[in-house]
C-alpha positions as CSV (number, residue, x, y, z in Angstrom):
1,X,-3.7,20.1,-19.8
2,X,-1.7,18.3,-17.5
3,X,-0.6,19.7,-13.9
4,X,0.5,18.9,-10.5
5,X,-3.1,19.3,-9.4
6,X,-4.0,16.2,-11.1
7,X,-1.2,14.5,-9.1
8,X,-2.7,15.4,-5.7
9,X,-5.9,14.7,-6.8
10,X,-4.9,10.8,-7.7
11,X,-2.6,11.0,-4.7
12,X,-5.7,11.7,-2.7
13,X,-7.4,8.3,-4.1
14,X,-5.1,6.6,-3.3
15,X,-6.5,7.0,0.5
16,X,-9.9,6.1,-0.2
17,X,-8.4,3.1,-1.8
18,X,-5.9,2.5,1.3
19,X,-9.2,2.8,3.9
20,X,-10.6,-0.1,1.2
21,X,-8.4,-2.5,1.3
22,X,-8.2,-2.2,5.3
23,X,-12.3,-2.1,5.5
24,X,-12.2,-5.2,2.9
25,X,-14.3,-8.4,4.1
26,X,-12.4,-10.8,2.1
27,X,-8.8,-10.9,0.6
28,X,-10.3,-11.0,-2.9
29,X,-11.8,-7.8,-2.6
30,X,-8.5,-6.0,-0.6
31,X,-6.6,-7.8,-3.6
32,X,-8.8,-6.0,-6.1
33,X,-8.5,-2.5,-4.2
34,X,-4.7,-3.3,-4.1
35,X,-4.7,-3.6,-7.5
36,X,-6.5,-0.7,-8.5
37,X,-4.7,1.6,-5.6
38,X,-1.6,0.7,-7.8
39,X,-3.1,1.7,-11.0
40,X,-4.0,5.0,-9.7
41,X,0.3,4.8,-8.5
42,X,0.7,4.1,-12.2
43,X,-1.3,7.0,-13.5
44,X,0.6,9.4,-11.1
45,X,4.3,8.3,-12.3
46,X,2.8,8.6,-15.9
47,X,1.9,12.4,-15.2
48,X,4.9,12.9,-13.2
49,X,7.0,11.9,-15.8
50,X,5.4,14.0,-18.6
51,X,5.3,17.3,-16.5
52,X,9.6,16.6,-14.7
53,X,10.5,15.2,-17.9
54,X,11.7,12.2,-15.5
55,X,12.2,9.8,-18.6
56,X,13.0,7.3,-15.7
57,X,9.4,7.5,-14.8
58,X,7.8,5.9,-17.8
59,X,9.9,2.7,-17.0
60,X,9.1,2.9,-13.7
61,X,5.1,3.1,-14.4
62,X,5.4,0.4,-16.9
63,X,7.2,-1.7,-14.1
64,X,5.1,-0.9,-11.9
65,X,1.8,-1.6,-14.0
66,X,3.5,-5.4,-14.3
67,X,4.5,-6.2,-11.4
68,X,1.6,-4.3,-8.7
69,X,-1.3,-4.1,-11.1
70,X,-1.0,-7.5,-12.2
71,X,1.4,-10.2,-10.5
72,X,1.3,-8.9,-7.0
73,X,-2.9,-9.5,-6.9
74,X,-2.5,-12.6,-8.3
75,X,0.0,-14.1,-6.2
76,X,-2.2,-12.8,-3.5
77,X,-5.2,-14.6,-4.9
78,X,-3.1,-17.5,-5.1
79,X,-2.2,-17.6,-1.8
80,X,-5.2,-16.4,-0.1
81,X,-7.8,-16.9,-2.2
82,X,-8.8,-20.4,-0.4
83,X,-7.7,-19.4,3.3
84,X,-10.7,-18.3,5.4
85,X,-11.3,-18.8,9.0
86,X,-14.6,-18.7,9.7
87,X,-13.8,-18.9,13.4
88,X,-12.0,-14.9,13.1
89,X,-15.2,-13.5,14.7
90,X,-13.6,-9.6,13.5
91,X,-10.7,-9.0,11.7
92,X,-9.8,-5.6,13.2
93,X,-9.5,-4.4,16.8
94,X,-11.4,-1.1,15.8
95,X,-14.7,-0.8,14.4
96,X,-15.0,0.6,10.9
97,X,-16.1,4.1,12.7
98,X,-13.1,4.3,14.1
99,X,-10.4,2.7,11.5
100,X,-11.9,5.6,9.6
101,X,-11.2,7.9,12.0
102,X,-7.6,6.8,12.6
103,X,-6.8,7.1,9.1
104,X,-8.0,10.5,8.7
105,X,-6.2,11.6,11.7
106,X,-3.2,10.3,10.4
107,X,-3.6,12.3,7.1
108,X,-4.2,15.4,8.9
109,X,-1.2,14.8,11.1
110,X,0.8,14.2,7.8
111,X,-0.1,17.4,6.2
112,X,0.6,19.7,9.0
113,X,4.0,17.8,8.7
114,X,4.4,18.5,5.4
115,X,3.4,22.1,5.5
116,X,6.6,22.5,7.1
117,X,8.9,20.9,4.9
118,X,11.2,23.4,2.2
119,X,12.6,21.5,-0.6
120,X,13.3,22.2,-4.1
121,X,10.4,21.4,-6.4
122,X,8.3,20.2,-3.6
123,X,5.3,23.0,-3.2
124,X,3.2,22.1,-5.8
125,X,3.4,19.0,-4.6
126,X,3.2,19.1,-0.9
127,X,-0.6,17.4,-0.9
128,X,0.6,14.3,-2.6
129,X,3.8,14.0,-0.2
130,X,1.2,14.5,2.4
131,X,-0.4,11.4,1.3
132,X,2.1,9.8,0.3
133,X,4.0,9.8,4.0
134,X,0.0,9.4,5.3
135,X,0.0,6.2,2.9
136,X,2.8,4.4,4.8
137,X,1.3,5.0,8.3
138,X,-2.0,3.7,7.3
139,X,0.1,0.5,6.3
140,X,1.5,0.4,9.3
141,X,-2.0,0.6,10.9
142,X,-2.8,-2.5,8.7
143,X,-0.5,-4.2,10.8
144,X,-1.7,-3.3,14.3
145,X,-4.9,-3.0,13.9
146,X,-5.9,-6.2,11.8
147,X,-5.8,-9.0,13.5
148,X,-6.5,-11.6,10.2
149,X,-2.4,-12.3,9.0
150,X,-3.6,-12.1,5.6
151,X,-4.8,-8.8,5.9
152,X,-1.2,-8.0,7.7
153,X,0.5,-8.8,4.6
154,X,-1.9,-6.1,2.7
155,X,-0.5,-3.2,5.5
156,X,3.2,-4.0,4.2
157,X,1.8,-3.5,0.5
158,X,0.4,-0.3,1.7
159,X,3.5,0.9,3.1
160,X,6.0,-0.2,0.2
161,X,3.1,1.9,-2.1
162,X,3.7,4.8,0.1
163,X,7.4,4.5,0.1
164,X,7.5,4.2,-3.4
165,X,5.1,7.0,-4.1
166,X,7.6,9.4,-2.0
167,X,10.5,8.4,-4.0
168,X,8.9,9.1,-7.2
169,X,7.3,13.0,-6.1
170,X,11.3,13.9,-4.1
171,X,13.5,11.6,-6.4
172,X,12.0,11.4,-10.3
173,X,15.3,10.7,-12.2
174,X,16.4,8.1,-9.9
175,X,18.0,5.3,-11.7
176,X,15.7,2.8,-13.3
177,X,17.4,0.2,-10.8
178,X,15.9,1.0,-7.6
179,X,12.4,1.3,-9.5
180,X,13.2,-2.4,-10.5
181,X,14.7,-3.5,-6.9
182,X,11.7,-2.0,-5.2
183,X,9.5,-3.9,-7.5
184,X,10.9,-7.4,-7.2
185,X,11.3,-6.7,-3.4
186,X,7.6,-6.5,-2.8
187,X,7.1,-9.5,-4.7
188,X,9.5,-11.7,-3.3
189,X,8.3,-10.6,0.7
190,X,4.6,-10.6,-0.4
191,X,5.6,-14.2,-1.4
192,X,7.5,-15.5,2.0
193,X,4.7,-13.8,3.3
194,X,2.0,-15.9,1.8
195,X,4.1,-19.1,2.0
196,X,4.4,-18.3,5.8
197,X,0.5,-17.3,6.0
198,X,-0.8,-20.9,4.6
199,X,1.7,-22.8,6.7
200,X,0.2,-20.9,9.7
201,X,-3.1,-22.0,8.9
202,X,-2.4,-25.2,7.9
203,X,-1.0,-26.0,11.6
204,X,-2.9,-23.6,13.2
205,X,-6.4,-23.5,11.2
206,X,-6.7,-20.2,12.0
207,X,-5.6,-16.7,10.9
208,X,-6.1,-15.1,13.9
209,X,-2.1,-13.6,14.8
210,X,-3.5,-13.6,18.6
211,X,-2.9,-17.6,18.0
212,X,0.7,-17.1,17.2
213,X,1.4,-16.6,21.1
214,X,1.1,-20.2,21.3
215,X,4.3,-20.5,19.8
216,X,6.3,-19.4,23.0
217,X,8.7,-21.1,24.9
């Protein structure tokens, strides 16, 4: 039988999949984590739906399943399938020891958050909106931390999963609109993105964002 415990529980994958894609050697393998974080995103609007009876939900899992499951790896393959610079002797400022580290800090800073927070329909739910604001951060630690552009790109897909995660748990029966907007959004920025990454490398040959200061003045 279906219940909100099967939502945290997938919510809670979602940040061993998160740690994955940031721990990921190459951008095939942080493609293929993406991809299955997403799924698990799927899954969780699927059961959402069924227990709010958020019809808007099904569309929005079915959207989703298109465009992150599938189109948003692939343009990412695309992309950065061919791009590696053999020169990037580590792709993060932190050790994996310590990315780890960070990240579960971060979760344990969200969920003290959380535990403070009073809104309707929220308290079976709190662990997943734990996650979910805990998903965004670790996107934005993505950024900071990686110092590969490519792997950059994957924070902002992290933090547009954990926005959209959030929106689903506090706002099930929003219109199927934004569900679509959000959707063509990522695809169109993970796109400028990528078009901006192989440009970079092209003049650069290198994916190192520390070579971008090169660019002042």
């Amino acid at each position: 039988m279906l219940s909100f415990a099967l939502v945290n529980t997938l919510a809670g994958f979602l940040i061993v999949t998160s740690q994955s894609v940031i721990l990921a050697k190459t951008s095939k393998s942080a493609a293929k984590f993406y991809s299955l974080q997403s799924l698990l995103l799927v899954l969780i609007f699927l059961v959402l739906a069924r227990l709010q009876g958020a019809h808007e939900l099904y569309l929005w899992s079915a959207t989703a399943f298109v465009t992150k499951v599938v189109l948003l790896p692939l343009v990412m393959l695309k992309f950065f399938g061919k791009l590696v610079d053999p020169n990037l002797e580590a792709e993060s400022i932190l050790p994996p020891a310590a990315s780890v580290a960070l990240s579960a800090a971060v979760v344990i800073l969200c969920f003290v958050v959380v535990l403070g927070v009073s809104l309707p329909g929220s308290a079976d739910i709190k662990p997943a909106l734990a996650i979910s604001l805990a998903h965004f951060f670790l996107g934005l630690v993505c950024i900071v931390t990686q110092r590969n552009i490519l792997k950059q790109v994957f924070g902002y897909c992290l933090m547009e999963n954990g926005s959209h995660l959030t929106l689903a748990l506090l706002a099930p029966n929003a219109p199927e609109l934004v569900e679509v907007g959000i959707a063509t959004d990522a695809i169109f920025a993970v796109v400028v993105m990528g078009v901006l990454g192989t440009q970079i490398f092209r003049q650069l040959n290198t994916l190192d964002a520390r070579a971008l200061t090169t660019l002042k003045g």
